[in-house]
Steps between C-alpha positions, in 0.01 A plus 500: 500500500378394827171392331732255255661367807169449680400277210807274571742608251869592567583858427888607418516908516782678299552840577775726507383716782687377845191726663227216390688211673327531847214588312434194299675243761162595690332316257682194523628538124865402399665807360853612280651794555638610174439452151353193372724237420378154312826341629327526860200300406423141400498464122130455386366556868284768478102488400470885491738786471326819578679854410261771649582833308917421498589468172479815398781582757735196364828606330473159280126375539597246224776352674256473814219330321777289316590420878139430581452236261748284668307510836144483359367096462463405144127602484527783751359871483670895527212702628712877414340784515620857414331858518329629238521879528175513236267310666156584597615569894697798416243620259228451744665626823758711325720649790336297745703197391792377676684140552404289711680153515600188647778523766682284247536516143630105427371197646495160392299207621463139477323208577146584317274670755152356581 
C-alpha cells in the first residue's frame, strides 16, 4: 500500500480490526473502521477497489460487490483475490505453507497512479 501511495495515489483502508488503525495511519492512508459501506463514498469515485483474500470471510459477498459497483468509476477495476487451497504452493511446500498477507484486506484508490 505504501508503494501505491508513493506513486501519488490516494489510498482509503477498510478494515474491521481497531488493532490496524495505528498501524496504517503510519502510512499516511485514510482508513474505516468497520464494514464497508458505499453510502460513505462518492458515487463513481473510485479507480480501483482491491479485496485482498476477504471475500471468502463475507456473510453476503454479493451484496458487497453489489455495493462496490456504486463506488467504482464507470470504467474502473476489482482486483479480488481469494485462496486457492489446490494450488501449486501447497503441493510444492506442503506443510510448509502458511498465510501471509497484507495488514489490510480492502483498499480502494483513486486518482490513476503514475
Amino acid at each position: 500500500m505504501a508503494t501505491i501511495v508513493k506513486r501519488g495515489c490516494d489510498v482509503y483502508d477498510v478494515d474491521t480490526d481497531e488493532g490496524l488503525h495505528h498501524f496504517i495511519k503510519t502510512m499516511d492512508l485514510k482508513i474505516d473502521i468497520g464494514p464497508f459501506e458505499a453510502k460513505n463514498y462518492k458515487q463513481d469515485y473510485f479507480d480501483y477497489v482491491i479485496l485482498d483474500q476477504i471475500i471468502e470471510y463475507m456473510l453476503d459477498p454479493m451484496e458487497t460487490l453489489s455495493e462496490i459497483e456504486k463506488v467504482l468509476k464507470p470504467n474502473g477495476v476489482l482486483v479480488l483475490s481469494t485462496p486457492n487451497v489446490f494450488g501449486w504452493g501447497l503441493k510444492v511446500l506442503d506443510k510448509l505453507v502458511y498465510h501471509i498477507s497484507s495488514p489490510s484486506f480492502f483498499q480502494q484508490i483513486t486518482t490513476i497512479c503514475r
